[in-house]
C-alpha positions as CSV (number, residue, x, y, z in Angstrom):
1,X,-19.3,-11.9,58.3
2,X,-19.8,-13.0,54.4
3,X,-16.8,-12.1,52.2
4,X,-17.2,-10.6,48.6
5,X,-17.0,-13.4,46.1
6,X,-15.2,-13.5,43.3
7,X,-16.8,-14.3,39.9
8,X,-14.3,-13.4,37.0
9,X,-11.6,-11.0,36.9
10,X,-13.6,-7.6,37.2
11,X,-16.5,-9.1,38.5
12,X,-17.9,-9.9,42.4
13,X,-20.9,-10.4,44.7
14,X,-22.0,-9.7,48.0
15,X,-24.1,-12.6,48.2
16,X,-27.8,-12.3,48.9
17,X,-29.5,-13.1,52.4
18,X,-33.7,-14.4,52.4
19,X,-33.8,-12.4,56.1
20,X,-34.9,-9.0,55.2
21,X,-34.7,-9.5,52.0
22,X,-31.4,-8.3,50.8
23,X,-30.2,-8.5,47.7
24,X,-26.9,-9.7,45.8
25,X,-24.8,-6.5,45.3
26,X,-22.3,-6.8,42.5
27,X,-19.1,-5.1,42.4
28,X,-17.5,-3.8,39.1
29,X,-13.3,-3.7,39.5
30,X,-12.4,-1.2,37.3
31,X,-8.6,-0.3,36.8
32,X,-9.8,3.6,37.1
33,X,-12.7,3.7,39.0
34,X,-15.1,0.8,40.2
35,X,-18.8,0.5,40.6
36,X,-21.5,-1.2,42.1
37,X,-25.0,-2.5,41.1
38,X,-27.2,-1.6,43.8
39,X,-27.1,0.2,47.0
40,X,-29.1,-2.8,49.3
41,X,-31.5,-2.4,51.4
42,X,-30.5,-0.3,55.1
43,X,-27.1,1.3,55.8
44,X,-26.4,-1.8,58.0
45,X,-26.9,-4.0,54.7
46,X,-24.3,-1.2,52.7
47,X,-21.7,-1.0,55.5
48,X,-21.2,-5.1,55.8
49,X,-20.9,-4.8,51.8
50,X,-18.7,-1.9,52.0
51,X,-16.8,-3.7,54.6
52,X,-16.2,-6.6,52.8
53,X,-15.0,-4.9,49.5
54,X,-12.3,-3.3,52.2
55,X,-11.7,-6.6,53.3
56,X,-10.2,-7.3,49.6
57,X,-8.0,-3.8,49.4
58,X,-10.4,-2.9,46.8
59,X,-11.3,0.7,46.7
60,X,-15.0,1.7,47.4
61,X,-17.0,2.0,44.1
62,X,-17.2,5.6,42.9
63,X,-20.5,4.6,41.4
64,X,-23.5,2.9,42.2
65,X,-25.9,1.6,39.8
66,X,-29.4,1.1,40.8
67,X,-31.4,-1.8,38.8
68,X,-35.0,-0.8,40.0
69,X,-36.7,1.2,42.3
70,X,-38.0,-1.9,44.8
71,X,-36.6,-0.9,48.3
72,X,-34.8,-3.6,48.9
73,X,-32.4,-2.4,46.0
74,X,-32.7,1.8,46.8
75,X,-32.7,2.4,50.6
76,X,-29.2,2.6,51.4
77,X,-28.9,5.4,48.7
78,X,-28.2,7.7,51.5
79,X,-25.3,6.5,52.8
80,X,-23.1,5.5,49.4
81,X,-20.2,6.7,48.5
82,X,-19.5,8.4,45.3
83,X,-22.5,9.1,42.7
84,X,-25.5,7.5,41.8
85,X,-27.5,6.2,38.5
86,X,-30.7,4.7,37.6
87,X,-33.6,4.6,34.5
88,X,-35.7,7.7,34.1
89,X,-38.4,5.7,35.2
90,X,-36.8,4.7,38.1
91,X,-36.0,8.3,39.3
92,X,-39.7,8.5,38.7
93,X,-41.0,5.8,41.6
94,X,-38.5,7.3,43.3
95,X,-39.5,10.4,43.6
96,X,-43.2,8.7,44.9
97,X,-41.7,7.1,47.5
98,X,-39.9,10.2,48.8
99,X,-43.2,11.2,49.8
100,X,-44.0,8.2,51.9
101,X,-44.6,8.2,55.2
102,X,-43.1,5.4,57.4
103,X,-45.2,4.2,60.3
104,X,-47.1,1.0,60.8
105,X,-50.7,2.9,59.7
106,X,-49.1,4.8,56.9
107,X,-47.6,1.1,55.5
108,X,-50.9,-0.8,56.2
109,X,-53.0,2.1,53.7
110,X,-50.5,1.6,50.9
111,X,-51.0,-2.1,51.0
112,X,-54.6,-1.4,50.8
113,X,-54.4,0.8,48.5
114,X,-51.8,-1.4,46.2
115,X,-49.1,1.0,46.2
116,X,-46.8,-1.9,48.9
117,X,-47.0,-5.2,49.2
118,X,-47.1,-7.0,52.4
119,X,-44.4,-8.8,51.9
120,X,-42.3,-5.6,51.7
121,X,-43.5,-4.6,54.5
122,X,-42.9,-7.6,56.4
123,X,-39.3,-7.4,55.6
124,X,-39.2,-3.5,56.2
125,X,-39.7,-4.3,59.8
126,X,-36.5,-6.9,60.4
127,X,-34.6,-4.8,58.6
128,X,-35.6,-1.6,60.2
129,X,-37.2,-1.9,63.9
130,X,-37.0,1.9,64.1
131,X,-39.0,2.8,60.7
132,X,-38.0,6.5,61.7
133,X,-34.6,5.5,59.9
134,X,-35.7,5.0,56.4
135,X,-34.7,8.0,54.4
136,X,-35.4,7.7,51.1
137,X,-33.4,9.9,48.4
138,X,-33.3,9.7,44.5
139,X,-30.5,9.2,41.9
140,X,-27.8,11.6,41.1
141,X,-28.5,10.8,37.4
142,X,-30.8,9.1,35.1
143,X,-30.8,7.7,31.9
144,X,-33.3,6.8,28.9
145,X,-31.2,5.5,26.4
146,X,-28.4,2.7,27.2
147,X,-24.8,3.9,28.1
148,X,-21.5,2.7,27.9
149,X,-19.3,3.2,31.2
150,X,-15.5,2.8,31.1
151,X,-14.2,2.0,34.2
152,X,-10.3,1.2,32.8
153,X,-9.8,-2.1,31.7
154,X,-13.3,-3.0,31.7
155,X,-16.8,-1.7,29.8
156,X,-20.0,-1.4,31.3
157,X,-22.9,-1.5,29.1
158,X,-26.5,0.2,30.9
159,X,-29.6,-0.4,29.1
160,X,-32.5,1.1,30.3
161,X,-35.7,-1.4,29.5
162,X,-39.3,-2.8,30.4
163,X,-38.9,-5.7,32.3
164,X,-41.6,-8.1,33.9
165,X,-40.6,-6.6,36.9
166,X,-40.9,-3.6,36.5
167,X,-40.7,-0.6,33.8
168,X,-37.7,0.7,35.3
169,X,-35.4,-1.9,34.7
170,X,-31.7,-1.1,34.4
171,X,-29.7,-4.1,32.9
172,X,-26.4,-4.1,33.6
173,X,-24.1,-6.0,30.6
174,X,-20.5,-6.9,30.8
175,X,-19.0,-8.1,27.7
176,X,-15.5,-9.0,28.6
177,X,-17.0,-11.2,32.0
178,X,-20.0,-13.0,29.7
179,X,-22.0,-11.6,32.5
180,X,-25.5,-9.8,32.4
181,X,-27.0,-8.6,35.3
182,X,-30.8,-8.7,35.6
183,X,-31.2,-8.4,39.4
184,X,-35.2,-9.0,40.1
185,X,-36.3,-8.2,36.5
186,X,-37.0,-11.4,35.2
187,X,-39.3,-12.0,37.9
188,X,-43.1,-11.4,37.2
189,X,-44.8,-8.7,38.8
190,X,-45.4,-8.9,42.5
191,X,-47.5,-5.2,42.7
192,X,-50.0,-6.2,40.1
193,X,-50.5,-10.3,40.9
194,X,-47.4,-11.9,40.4
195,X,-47.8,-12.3,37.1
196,X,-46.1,-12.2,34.0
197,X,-47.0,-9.6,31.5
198,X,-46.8,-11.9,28.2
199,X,-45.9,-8.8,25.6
200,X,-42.6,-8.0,28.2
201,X,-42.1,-11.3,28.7
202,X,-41.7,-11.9,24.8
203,X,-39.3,-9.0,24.4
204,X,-37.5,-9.4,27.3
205,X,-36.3,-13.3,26.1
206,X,-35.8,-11.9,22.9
207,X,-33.2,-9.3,24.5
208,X,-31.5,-11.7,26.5
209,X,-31.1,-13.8,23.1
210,X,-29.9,-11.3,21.0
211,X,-27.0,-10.2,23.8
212,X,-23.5,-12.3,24.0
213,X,-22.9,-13.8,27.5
214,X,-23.0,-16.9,29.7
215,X,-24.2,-16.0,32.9
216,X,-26.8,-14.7,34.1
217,X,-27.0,-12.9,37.5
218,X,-30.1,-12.5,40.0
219,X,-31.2,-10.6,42.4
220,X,-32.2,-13.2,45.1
221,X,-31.0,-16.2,43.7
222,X,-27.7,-18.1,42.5
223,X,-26.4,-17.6,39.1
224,X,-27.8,-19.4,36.0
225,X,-26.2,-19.6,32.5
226,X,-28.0,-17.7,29.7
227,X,-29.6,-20.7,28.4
228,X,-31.0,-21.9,32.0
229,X,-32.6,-18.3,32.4
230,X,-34.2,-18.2,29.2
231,X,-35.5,-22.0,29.4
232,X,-37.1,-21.1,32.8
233,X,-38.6,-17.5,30.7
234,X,-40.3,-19.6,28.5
235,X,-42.7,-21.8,30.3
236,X,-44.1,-18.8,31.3
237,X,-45.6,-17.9,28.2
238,X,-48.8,-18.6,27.8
């Protein structure tokens, strides 16, 4: 069983795994109230993450924050504890994919159709051999504007932003831990070709170099600094 890892003072990570394609989750040690950054990707995936923030004596996070809609990042929703917030635009996919039937014909259409990707659905499967457990539910509140949450001792910035990702994006930006975290939204966009869309692409390194921090935390991957991310940003620009 993977313990949480510690990254600064406030700041920790249930590290990612490639089978089933779960994602870092990040947990936010407030001296009020603490919160995490995604919900991952099956209860099984929350409970081992819950288990390990136990482990610590930490209390579970009375907030989770939700960086995109992909399910990898979303499907645990129904099991958190505590309250939930994402973009506007992702309450929006969500509320799509509440509507979406889970069988093997029902996921094959969509990836004809372009609404899934196979690879999704691939990892669907490990993750859930009985699809009849997949119980997708929405936010408890969504924001367009960026936020500030004060969780004692520590501010968490939200800002709501395109991404090449995704429209939905949900940045998360801690200050006092030189941290951002981007989750999957510097990656290009896996629905629509795996490509980069060059406008978002421009703006989005422009954001990254206007904010204040050192590292720079992924979704699937280790940690880079801020200068590593935004090197590997620009040879994508065509």
């Amino acid at each position: 069983m993977k313990e949480l890892k510690k990254l600064s003072e406030r700041l920790y990570v249930y590290e990612y795994e490639e089978y089933g394609d779960r994602p870092n989750l990040f947990y936010i040690k407030g001296d009020d109230f603490s919160a995490a950054v995604d919900a991952g990707n099956s209860r099984k995936h929350l409970e081992a993450f819950y288990k390990a923030i136990e482990d610590k004596g930490f209390p579970l996070p009375l907030y989770t924050i939700i960086s995109h809609w992909h399910w990898d990042h979303t499907f645990a929703l129904n099991a958190i504890n505590g309250y939930s917030i994402a973009s506007s635009k992702c309450q929006e996919y969500l509320d799509k994919v509440m509507k979406w039937e889970w069988n093997l014909e029902a996921m094959k259409k969509r990836e004809i159709s372009g609404e899934d990707i196979a690879f999704c659905n691939e990892n669907i499967q490990l993750e859930y051999p009985d699809l009849k457990e997949i119980s997708v539910i929405n936010t408890d509140i969504g924001i367009s504007e960026e936020m500030d949450m004060d969780l004692g001792g520590i501010i968490v910035k939200l800002i709501p932003m395109a991404s090449t990702h995704g429209y939905d994006s949900l940045y998360v930006y801690l200050p006092s831990e030189d941290a951002l975290i981007v989750e999957d939204a510097d990656n290009p966009d896996f629905y629509h070709g795996s490509i980069y869309d060059q406008d978002v692409l421009k703006k989005m390194i422009s954001f990254f170099e206007s904010l204040d921090y050192k590292y720079h935390y992924l979704g699937h991957a280790e940690c880079e600094t801020k200068e590593e991310a935004i090197e590997r940003l620009r040879k994508e620009i065509i």
